[in-house]
N, C-alpha and C positions, 0 to 999 in steps of 0.2 A: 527881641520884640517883647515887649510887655503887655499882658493879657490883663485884663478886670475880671473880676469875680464876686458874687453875690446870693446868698440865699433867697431863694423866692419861698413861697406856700401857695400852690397851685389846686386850685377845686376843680378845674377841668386836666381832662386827659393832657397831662406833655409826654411826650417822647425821651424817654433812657438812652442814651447814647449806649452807655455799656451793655446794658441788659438786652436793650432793643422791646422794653413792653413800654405801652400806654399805661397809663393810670395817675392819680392826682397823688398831692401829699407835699414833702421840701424834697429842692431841689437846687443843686450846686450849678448855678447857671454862667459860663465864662463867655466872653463876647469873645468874639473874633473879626476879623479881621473883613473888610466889606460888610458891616451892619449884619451877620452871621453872628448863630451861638449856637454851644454844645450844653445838654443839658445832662444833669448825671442824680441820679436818684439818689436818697440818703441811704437806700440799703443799702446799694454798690458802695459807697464809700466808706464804710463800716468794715 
């Protein structure tokens, strides 16, 4: 299965997959599968 993926810059709260905090900023957003996505903060991926 092949997944997309895209940088956002979000000014409202999204949700960290990894972290699990709110907060705005970039974010490594991949779609998934039934119109779903996982969101992942640029800290975590550092």
């Amino acid at each position: 299965m092949k997944l997309n993926a895209r940088w956002i810059e979000e000014s409202h709260d999204e949700l960290c997959l990894r972290c699990g905090e709110r907060k705005g900023g970039k974010f490594l957003i991949v779609d998934l599968p039934n119109r779903k996505y996982a969101a992942f903060c640029e800290g975590c991926l550092r």
